[in-house]
Backbone as CSV, one residue per row, in Angstrom:
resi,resn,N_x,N_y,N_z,CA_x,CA_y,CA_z,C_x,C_y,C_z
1,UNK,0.849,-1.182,0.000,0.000,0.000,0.000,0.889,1.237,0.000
2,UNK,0.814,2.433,-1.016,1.750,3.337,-0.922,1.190,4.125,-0.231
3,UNK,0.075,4.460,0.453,-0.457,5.711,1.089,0.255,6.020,2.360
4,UNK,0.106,7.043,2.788,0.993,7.493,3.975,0.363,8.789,4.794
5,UNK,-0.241,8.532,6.243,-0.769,9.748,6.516,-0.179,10.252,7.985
6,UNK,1.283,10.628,7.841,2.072,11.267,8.556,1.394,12.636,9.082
7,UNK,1.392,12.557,10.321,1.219,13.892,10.798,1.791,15.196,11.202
8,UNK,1.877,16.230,10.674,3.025,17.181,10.757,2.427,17.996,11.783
9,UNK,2.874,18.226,12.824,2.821,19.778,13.340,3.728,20.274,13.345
10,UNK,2.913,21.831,13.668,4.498,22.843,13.608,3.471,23.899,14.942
11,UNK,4.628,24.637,15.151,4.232,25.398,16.461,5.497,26.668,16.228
12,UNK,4.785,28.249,16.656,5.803,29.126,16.435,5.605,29.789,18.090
13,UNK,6.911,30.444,18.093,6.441,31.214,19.674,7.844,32.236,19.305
14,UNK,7.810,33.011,18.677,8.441,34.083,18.529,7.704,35.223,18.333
15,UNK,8.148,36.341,18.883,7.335,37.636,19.643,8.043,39.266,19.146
16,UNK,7.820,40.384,18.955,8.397,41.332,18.901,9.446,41.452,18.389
17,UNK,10.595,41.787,19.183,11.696,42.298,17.830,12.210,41.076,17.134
18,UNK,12.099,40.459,18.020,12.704,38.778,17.709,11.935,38.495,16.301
19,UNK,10.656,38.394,16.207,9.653,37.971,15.412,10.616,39.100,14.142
20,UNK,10.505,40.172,14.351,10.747,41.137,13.156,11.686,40.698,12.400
21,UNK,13.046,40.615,13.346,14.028,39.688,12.705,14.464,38.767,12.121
22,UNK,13.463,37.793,12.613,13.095,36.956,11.823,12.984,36.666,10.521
23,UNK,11.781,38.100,10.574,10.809,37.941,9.287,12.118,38.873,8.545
24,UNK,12.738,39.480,8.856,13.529,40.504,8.105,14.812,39.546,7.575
25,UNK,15.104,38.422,8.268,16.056,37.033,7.249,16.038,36.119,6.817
26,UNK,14.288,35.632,7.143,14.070,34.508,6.406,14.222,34.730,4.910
27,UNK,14.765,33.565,4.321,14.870,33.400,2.699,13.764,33.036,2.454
28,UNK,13.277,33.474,1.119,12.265,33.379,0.338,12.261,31.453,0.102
29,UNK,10.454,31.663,0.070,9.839,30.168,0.356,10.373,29.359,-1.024
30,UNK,11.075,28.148,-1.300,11.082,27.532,-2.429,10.176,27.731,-3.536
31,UNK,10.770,27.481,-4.287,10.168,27.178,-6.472,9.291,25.850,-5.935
32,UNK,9.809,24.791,-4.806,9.081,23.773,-4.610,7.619,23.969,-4.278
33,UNK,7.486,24.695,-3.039,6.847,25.016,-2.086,5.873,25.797,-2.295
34,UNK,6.098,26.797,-3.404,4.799,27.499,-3.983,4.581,26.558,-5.076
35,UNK,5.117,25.844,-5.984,4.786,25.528,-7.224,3.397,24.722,-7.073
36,UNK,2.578,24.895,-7.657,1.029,24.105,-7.643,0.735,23.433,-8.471
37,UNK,0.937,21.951,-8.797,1.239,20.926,-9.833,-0.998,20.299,-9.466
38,UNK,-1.699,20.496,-10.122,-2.673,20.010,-10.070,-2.579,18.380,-10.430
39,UNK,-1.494,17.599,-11.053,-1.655,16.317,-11.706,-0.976,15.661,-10.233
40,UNK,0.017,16.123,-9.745,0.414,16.080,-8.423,-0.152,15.519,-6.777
41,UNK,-1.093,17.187,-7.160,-2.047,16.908,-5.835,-3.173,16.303,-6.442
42,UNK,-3.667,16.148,-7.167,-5.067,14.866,-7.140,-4.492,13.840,-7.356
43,UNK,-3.389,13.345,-7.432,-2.552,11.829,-7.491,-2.589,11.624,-6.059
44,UNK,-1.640,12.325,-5.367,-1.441,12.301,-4.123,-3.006,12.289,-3.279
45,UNK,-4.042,13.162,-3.309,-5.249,12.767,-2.954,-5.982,11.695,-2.899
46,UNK,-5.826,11.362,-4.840,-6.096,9.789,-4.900,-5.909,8.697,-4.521
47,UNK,-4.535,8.709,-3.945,-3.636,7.660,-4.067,-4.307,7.042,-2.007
48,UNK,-4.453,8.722,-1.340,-4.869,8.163,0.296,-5.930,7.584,0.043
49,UNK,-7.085,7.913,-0.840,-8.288,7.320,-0.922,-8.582,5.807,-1.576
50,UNK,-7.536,5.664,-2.200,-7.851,4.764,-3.355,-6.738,3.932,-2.928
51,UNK,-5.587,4.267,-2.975,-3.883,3.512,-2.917,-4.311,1.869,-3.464
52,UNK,-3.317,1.199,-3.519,-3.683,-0.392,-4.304,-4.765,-1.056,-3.714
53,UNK,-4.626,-0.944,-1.848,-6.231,-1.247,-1.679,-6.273,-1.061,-0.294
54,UNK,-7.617,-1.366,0.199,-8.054,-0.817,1.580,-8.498,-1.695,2.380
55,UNK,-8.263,-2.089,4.013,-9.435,-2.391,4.404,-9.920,-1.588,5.515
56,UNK,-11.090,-1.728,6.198,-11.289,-0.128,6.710,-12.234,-0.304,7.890
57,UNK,-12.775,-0.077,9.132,-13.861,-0.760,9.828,-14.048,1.450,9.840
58,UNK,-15.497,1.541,9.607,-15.778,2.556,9.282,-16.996,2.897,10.463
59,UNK,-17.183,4.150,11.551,-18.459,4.403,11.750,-18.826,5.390,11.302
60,UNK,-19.809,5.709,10.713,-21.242,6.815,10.454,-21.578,6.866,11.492
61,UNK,-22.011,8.641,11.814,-23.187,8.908,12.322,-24.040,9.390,11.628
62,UNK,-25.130,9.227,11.666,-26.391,10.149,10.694,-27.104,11.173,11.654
63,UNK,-27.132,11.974,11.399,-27.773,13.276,12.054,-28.725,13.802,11.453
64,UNK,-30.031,13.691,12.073,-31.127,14.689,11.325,-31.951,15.045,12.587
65,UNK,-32.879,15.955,12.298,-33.387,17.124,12.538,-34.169,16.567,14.004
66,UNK,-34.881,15.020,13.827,-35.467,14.235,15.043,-34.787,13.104,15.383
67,UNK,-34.021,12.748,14.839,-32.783,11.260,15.265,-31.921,11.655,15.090
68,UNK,-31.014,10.432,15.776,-29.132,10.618,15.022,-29.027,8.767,15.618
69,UNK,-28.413,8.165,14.210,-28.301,7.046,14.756,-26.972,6.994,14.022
70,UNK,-25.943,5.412,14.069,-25.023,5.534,14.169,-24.671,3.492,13.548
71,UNK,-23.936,3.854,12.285,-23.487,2.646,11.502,-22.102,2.421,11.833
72,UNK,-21.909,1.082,11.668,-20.567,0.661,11.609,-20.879,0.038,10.538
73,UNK,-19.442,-0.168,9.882,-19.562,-0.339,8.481,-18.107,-1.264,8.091
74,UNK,-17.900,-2.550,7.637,-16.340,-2.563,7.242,-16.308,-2.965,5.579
75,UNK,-15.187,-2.128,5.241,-15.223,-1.770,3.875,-13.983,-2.786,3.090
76,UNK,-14.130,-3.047,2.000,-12.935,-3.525,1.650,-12.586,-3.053,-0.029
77,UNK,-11.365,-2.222,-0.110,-11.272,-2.072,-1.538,-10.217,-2.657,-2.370
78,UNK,-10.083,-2.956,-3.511,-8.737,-3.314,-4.215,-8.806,-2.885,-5.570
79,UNK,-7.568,-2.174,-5.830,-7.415,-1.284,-7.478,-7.309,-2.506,-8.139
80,UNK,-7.684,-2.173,-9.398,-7.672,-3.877,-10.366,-6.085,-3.917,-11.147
81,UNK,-5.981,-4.735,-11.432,-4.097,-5.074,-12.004,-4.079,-5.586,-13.562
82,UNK,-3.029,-4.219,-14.031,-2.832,-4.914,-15.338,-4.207,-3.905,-16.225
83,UNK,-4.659,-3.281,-15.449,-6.341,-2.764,-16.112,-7.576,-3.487,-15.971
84,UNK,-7.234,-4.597,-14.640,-8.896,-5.225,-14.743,-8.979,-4.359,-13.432
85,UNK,-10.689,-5.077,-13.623,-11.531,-4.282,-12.713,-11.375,-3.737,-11.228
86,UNK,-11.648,-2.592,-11.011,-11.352,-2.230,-9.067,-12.673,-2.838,-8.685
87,UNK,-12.292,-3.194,-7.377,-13.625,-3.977,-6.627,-13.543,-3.689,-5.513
88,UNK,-14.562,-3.413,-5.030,-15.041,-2.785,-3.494,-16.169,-3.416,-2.463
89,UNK,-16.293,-3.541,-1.723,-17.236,-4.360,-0.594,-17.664,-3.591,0.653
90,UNK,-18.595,-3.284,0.524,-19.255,-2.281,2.008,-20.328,-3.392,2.731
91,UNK,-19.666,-3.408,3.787,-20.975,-3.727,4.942,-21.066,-3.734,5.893
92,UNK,-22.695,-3.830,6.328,-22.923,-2.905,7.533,-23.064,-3.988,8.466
93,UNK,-21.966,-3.665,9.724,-21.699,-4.714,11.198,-22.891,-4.166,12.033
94,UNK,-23.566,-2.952,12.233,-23.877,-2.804,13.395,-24.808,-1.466,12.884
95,UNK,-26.320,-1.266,13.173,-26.905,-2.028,14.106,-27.363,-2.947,13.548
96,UNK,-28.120,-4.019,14.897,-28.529,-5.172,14.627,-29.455,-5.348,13.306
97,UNK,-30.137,-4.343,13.363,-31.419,-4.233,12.379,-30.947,-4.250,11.142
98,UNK,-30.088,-3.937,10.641,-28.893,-3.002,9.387,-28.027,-4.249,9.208
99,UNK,-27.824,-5.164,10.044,-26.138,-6.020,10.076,-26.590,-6.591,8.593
100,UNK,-25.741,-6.951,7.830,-25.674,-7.981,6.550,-25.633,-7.122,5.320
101,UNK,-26.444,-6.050,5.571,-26.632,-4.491,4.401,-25.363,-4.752,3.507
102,UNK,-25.264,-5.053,2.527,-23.798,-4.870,1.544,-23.806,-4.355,0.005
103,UNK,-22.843,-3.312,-0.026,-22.783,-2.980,-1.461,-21.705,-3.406,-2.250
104,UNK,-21.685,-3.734,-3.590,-20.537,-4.655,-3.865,-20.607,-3.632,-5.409
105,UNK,-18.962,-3.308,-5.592,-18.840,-2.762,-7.059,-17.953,-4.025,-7.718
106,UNK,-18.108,-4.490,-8.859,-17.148,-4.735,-9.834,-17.007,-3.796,-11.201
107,UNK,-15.484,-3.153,-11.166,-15.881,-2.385,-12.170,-16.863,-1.278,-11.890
108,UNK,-17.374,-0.912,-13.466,-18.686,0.300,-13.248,-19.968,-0.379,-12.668
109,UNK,-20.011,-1.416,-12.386,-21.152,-2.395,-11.719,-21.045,-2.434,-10.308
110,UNK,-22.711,-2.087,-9.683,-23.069,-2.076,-8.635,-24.086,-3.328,-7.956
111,UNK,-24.031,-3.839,-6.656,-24.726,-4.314,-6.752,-25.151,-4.236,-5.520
112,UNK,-26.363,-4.902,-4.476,-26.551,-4.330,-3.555,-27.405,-5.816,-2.818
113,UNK,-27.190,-5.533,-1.627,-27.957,-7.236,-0.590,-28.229,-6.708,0.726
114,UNK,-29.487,-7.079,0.616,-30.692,-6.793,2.151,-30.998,-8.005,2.927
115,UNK,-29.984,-8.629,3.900,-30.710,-9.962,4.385,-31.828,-9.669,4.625
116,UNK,-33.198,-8.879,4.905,-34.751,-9.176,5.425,-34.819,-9.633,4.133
117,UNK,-34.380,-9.576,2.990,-35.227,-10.115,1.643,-34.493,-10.845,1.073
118,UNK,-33.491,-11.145,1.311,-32.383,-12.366,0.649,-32.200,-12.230,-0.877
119,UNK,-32.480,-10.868,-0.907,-32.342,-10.347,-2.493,-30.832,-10.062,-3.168
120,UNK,-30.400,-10.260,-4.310,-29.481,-9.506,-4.635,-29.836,-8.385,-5.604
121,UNK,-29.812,-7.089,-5.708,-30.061,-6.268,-7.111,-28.697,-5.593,-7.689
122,UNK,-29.459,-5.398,-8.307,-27.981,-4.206,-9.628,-28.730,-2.946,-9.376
123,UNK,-27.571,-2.148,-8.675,-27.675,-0.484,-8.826,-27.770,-0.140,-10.245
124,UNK,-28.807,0.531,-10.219,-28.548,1.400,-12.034,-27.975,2.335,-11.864
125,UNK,-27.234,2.794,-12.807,-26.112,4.165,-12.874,-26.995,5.152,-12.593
126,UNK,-28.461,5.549,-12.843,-29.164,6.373,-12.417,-28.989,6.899,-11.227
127,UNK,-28.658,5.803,-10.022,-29.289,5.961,-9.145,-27.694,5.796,-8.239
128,UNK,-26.475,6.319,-9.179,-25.170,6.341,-8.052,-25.508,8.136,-7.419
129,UNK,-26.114,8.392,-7.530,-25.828,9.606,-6.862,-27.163,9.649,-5.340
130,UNK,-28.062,8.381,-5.652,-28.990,8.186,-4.240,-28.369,7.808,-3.008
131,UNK,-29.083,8.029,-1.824,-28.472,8.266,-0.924,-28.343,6.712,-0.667
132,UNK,-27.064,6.360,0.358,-26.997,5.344,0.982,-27.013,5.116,2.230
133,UNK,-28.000,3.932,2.765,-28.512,4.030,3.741,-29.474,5.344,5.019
134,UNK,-29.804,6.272,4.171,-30.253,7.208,4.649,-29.278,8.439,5.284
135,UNK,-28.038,8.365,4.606,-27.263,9.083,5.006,-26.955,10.281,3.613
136,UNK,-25.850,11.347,4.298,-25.448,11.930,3.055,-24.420,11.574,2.275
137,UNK,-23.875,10.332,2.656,-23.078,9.498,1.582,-24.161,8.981,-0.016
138,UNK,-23.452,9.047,-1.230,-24.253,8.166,-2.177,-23.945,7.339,-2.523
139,UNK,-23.881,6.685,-2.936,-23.660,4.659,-3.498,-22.219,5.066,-4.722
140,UNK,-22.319,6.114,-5.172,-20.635,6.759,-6.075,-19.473,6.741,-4.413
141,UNK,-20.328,7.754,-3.278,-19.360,7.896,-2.655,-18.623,6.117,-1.977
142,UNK,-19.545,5.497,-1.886,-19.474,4.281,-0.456,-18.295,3.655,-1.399
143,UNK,-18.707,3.641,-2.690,-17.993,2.662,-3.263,-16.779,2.952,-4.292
144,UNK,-16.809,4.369,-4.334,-16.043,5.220,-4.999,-15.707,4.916,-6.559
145,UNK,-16.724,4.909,-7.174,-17.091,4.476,-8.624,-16.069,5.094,-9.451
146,UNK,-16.585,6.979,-9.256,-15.657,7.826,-10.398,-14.393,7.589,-9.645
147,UNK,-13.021,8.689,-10.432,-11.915,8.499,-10.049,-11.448,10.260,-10.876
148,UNK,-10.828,10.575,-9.618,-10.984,11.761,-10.126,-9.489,12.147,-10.805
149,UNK,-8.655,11.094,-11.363,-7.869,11.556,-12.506,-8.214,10.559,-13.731
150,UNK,-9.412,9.828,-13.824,-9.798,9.084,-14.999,-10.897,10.008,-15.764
151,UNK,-11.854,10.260,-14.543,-13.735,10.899,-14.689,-13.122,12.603,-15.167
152,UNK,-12.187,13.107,-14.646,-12.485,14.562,-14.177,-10.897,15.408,-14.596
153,UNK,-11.146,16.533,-15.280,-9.769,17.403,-15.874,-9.800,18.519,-14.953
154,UNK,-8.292,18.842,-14.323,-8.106,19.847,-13.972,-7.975,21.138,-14.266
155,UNK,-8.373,22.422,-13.769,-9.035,23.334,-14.691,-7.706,24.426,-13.920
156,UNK,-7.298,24.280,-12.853,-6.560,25.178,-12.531,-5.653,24.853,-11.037
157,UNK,-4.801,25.252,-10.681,-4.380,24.795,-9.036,-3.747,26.386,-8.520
158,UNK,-3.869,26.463,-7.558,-3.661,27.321,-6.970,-3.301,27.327,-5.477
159,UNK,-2.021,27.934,-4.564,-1.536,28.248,-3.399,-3.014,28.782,-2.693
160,UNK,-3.773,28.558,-1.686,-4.812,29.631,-1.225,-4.468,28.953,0.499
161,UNK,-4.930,29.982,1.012,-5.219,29.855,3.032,-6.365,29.490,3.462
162,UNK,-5.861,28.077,4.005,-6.987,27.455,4.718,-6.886,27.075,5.871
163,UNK,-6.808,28.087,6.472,-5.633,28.288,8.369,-4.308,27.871,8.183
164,UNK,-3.507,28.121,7.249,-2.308,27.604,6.773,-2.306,27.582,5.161
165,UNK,-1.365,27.431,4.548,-1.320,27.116,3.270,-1.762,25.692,3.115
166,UNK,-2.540,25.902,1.589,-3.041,24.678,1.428,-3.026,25.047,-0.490
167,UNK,-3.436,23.708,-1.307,-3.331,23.715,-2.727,-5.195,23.713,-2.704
168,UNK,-5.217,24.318,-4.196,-6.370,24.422,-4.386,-7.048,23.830,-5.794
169,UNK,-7.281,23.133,-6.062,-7.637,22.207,-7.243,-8.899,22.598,-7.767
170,UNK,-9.461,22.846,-8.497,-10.671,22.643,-9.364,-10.789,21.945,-10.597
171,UNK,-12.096,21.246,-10.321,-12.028,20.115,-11.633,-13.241,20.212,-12.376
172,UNK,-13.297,19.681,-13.383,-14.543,19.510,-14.067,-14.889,18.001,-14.934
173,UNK,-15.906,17.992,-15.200,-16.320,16.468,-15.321,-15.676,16.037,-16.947
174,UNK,-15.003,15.051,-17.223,-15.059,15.014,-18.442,-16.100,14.648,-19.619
175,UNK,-15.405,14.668,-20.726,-16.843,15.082,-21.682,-16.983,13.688,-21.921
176,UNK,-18.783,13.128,-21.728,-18.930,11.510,-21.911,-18.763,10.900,-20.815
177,UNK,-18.202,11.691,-19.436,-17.841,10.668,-18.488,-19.404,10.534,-17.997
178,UNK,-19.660,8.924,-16.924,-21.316,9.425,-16.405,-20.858,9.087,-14.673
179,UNK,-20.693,10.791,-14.741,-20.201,10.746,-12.800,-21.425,11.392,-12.026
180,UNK,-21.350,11.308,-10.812,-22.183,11.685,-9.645,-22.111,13.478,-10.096
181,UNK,-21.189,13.800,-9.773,-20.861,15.673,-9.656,-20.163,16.002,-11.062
182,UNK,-20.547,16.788,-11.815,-19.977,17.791,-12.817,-18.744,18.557,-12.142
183,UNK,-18.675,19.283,-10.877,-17.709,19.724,-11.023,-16.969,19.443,-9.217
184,UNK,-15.971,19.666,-8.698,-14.926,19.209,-7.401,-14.166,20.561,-7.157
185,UNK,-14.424,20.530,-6.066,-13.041,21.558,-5.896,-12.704,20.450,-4.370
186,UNK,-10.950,20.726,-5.123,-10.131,20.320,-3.881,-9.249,20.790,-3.150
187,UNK,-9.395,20.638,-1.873,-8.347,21.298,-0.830,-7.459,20.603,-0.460
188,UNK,-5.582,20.744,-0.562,-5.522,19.533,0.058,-4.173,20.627,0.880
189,UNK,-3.852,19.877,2.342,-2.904,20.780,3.043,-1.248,20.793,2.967
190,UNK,-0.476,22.170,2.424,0.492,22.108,1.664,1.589,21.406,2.946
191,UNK,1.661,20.376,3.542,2.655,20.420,4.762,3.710,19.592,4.200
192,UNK,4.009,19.558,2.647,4.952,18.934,2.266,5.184,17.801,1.343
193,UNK,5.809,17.247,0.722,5.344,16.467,-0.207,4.787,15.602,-0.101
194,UNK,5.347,14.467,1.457,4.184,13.434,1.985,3.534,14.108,3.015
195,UNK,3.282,14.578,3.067,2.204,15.254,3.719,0.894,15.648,3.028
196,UNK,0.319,16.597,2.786,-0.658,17.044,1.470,-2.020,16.230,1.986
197,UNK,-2.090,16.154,2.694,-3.207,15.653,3.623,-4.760,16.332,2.680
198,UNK,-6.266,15.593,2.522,-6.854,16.409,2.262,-7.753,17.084,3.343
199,UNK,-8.468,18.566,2.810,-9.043,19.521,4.088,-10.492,19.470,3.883
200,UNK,-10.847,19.823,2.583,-11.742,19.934,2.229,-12.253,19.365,0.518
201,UNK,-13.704,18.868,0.253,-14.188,18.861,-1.150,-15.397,19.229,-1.142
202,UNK,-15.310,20.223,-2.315,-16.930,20.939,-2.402,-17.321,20.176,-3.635
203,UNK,-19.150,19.933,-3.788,-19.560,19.228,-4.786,-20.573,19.632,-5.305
204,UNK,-20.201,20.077,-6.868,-20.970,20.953,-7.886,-22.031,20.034,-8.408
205,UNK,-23.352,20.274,-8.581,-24.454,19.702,-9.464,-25.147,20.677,-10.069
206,UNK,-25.603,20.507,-11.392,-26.353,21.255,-12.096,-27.605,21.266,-11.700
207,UNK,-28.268,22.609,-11.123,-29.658,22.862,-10.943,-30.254,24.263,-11.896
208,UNK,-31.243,24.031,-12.670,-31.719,25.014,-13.273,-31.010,25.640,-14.560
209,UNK,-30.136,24.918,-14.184,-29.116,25.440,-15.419,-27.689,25.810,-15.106
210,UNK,-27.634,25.994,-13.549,-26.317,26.299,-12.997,-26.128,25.586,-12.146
211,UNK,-24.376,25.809,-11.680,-23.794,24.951,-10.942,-23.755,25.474,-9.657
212,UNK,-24.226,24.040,-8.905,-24.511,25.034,-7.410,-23.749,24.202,-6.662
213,UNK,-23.327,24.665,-5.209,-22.940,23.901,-4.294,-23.864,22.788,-3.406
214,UNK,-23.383,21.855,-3.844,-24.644,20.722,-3.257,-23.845,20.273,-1.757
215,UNK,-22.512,20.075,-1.342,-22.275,19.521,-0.493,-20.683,19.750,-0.112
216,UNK,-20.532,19.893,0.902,-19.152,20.112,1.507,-18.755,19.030,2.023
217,UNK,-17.680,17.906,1.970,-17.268,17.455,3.008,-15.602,17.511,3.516
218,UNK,-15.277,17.667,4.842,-14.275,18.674,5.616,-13.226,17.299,6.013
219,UNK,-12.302,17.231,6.573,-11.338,16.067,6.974,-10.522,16.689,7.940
220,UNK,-10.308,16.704,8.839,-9.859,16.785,10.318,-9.190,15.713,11.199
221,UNK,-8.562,15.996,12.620,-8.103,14.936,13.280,-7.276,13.863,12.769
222,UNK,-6.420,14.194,11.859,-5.613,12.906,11.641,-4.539,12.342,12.567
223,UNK,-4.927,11.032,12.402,-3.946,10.580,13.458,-2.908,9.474,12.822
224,UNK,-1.837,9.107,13.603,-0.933,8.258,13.183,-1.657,6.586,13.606
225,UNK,-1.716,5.923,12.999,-2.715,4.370,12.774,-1.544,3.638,12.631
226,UNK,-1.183,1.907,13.183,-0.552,1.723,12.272,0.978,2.151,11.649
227,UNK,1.486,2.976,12.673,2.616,3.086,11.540,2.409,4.412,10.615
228,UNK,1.368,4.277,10.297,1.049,5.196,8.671,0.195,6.422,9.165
């Protein structure tokens, strides 16, 4: 597995003239360090999400307006070799009511199993962007269908502040691709080359004719797991 999610801190405690001085000899920040390689950082993005493969014991909480209940989930992914298919496995441990719930991708194929009905079905591509399990995850996200250096072209990258320096990616859908979101913006945090942790992804859908913000999701608390 090449992924790596090292945790960097940094901490300053310099004050007044000291501080001035500082700032009055530091050398200018590297050609590295500003340079904003968009093929770069969505590799590196990709690579934590996706890397050769995963396994993962996952909890959800779901939060709404009169409940909040709470999934465990263990996931299993593997990139396909040689160009065959990536394959993925979601299912739900806990709660009791929920246990057996599984979504299974081969390839662009979905498929889906409810022990109360001992059914198996096929997700239609229609329906990767419906919610899963009553949450704000969709059946693209659980199982991570698109791929956002296959589905999606980078339109620009940019240095921007996101309580620190961070890279700023925007993407757009390619032409013919059939993905969940038309358009991504990505945040990911500049703390170095293995570092680059992601912060944030906003997610564009066409309503009315324009592209609106349908959904934010934020990434926080990383910790050292594992080694990694």
């Amino acid at each position: 597995m090449r992924q790596t999610t090292r945790q960097l801190l940094t901490r300053a405690g310099l004050a007044g003239f000291v501080f001035l001085a500082a700032l009055a000899v530091a050398p200018p920040a590297s050609a590295e360090a500003s340079r904003c390689s968009a093929s770069k950082v969505i590799r590196q993005h990709e690579d934590i999400f996706r890397s050769d493969g995963q396994v993962a014991l996952l909890e959800m909480r779901v939060v709404r307006p009169q409940s909040t209940r709470t999934l465990r989930i263990r996931f299993w992914f593997q990139n396909g070799e040689n160009g065959g298919q990536d394959r993925s496995l979601a299912r739900v441990e806990a709660p009791g009511a929920e246990r057996g719930v599984a979504s299974l991708r081969l390839g662009n194929k979905m498929w889906s199993f409810v022990p109360s009905t001992g059914r198996v079905q096929q997700v239609p591509e229609s329906m990767m962007l419906g919610s899963w399990m009553g949450s704000d995850w969709t059946n693209d996200d659980l199982v991570r269908e698109s791929s956002l250096l296959r589905d999606y072209r980078a339109q620009g990258c940019k240095v921007v502040d996101q309580g620190g320096p961070a890279y700023r990616v925007d993407l757009r859908m390619k032409k013919g691709r059939d993905v969940a979101w038309e358009k991504l913006v990505v945040y990911v945090r500049q703390g170095g080359e293995n570092d680059m942790m992601p912060l944030r992804e906003e997610f564009y859908s066409r309503r009315a004719g324009q592209l609106v913000l349908a959904r934010t999701m934020s990434f926080s608390d990383f910790r050292v797991m594992g080694g990694r």
